[in-house]
N, C-alpha and C positions, 0 to 999 in steps of 0.2 A: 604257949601263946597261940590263939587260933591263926589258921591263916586266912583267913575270912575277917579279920577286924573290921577290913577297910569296909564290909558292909554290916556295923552294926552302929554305924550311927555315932561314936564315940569320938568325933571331932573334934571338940571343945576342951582339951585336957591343957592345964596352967603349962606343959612344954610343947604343946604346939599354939598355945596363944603365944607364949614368947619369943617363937619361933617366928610367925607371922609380923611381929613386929619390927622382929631385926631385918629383917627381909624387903627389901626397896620396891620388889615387883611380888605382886602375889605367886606362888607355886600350885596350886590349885584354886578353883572359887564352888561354892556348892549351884550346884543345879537340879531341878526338880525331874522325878522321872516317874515313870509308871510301872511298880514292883508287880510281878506275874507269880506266885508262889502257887501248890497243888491244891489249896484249900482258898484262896484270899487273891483282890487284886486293891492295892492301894497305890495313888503319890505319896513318894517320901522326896526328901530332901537328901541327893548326896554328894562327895565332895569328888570333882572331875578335875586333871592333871591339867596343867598349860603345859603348850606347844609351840613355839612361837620361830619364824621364821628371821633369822641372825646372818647377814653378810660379814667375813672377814677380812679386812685387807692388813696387806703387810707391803708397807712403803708405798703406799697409795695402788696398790698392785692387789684385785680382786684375786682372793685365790679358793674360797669353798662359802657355799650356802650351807648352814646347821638348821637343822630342825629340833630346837632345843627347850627345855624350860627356863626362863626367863629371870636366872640369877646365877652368881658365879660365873662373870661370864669373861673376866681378866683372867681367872682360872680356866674356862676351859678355853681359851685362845691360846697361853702362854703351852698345855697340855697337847692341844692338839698339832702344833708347830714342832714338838718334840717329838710328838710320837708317832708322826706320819713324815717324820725325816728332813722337816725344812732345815730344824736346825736344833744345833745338839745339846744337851740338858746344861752347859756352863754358858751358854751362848748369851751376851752382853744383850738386855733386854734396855731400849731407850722409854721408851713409852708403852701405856696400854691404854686406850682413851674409848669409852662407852659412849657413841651419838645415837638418839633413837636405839632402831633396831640396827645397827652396825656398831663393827668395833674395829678401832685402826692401831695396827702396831705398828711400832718403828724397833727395825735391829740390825745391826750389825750383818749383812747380806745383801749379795752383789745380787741387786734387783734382777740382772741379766738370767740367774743362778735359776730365778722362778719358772725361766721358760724350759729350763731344761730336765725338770722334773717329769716326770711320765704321768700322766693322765688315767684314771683308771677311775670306772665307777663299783659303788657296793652299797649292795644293799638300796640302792634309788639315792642315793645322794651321790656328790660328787668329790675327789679327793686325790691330792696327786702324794708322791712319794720317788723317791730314788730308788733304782733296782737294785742297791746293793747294800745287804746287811750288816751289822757290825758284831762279833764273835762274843759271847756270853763267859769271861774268864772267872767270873766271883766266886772265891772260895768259901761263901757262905752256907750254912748248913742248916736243916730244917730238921726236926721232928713231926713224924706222922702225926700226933697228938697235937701239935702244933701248927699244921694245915685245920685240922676237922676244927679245933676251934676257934681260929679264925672263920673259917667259912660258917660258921656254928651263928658267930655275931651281924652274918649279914642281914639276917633277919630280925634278930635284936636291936638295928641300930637304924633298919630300913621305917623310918618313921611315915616318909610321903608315902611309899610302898602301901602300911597300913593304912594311911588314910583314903587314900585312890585306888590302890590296886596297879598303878597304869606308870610303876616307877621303878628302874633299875638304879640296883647302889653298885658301888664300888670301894672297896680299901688299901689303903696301903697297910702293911704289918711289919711288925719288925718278927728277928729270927725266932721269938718266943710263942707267934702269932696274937700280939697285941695288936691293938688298932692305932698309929699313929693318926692319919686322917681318912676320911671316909666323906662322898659325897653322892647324892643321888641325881639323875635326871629320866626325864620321859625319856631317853635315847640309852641303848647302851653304852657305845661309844662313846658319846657324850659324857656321861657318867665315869669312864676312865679318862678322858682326858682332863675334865676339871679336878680330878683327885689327882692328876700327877702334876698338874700344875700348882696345887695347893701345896704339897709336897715340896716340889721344886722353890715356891715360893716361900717356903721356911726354912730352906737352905740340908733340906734332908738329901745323903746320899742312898740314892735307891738300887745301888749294888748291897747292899747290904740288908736290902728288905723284901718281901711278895708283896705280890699284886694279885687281889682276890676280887673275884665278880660275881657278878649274877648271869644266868644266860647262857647260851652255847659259846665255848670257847672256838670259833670261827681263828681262820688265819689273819683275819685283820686285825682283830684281838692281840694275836700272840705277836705279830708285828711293831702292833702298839707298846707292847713289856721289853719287845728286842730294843725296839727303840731308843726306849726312854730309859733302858740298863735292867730291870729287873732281871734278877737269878731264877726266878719263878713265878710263876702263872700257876693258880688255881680258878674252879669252880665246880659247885655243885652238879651244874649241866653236864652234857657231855660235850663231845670235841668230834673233828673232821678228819679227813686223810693229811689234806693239804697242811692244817694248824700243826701235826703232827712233824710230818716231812720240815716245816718249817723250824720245827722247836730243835727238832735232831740237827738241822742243818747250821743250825747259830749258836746251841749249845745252850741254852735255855732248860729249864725244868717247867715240865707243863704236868699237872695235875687235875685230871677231870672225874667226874661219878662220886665229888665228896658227900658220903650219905651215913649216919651213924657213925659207925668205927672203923669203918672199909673207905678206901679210895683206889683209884687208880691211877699209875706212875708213867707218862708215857715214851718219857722221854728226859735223860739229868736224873737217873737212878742214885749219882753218887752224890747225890746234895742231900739225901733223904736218911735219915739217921734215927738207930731208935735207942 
């Protein structure tokens, strides 16, 4: 499959018209532009990603601005509450309620609890989280074979990707590296936090599965897997010192440079089996 689709014009296919319809807010709209090619200059028509600016509170208590695409957005609230440490993936969810551009949860958490989270920004947005990690013990076991083809389907299944270009996905897998859910957004983060909340929201334990992405595997990243319990982190991209130090330090399996038949193991050597 090229990876160039997203600029040939092929919009219109009977599974993203179905897609568009289940869909309450659009994920892209087409806009007109002006193509520069070595021979030709013409306007086409192409299809450009939403970005949309999302407040979250939790118990009427603001706590992060998203810059996100404008669906699934119970998922990635319920995702990003887990996996930046407010609260832990069994955690009694009261409500999830969409107004506008905001989304207000109600759970189980001593409002007070918010203020004493640590402040930290990345990447231009903003995000707090608790300094202290939780130890990675899952005795779950991967095949090499069974990274690469996981990672293999992110592009397979990255459908907004082809149609914009301007979309990271994310997976959850089980130990065989099948796809249980997958979700895309303009954000990478975003894009793992709605997938783990979709996850969470079906009652999957994800001790028991990877989490596969797109993008450079950053330590905010593998914080996000510590978090929310994943045995391992994949991605085609590569990785940092710090994601590394982090993976070794909680006992995580992090996997980055999946390309062909070759990857690399950086850290949770003993979960990898051939």
């Amino acid at each position: 499959m090229s990876e160039k689709r997203h600029l040939k014009g092929d919009r219109k296919t009977e599974v993203f018209r179905e897609d568009e319809e289940n869909n309450s807010s659009p994920f892209y709209v087409p806009l007109k532009c002006l193509e520069i090619t070595e021979n030709n200059k013409k306007h086409i028509d192409v299809d450009v990603i939403i970005e949309e600016r999302l407040d979250l509170f939790v118990n009427n208590v603001h706590i992060t601005t998203f810059f996100a695409s404008p669906n699934e957005l119970r998922e990635l609230a319920l995702g990003f509450l887990v996996c930046d440490g407010f609260i832990e993936p069994d955690t009694k969810i009261h409500e999830i309620a969409i107004k506008e551009n905001s989304i207000f949860c109600e759970i189980d958490i001593n409002t007070q609890e918010l203020e004493e989270l640590k402040h930290i920004v990345r990447c231009g947005s903003t995000s707090y989280r608790r300094d202290d990690f939780r130890q990675i013990n899952s005795d779950a076991q991967f095949t090499s074979d069974s990274i690469i083809h996981a990672v293999n389907q992110l592009k397979e299944l990255g459908r907004i990707w082809h149609l914009t270009g301007g979309a990271h996905t994310s997976m959850v897998c089980d130990e065989l590296g099948e796809v249980l859910f997958f979700c895309e957004d303009v954000g990478r983060a975003c894009s793992v936090d709605k997938v783990v909340g979709k996850a969470l929201m079906n009652g999957t334990d994800l001790s028991k599965c990877a989490l596969i992405t797109t993008g450079r595997l950053a330590s905010t990243m593998v914080s996000k897997a510590v978090n929310a319990g994943f045995p391992l982190i994949a991605s085609k991209g590569a990785t940092v010192r710090e994601a590394v130090e982090l993976a070794r330090e909680t006992g995580i399996t992090l996997v980055a440079f999946v390309r062909g038949k070759n990857l690399y193991v950086y850290s949770g050597e003993k979960r990898i089996i051939q």
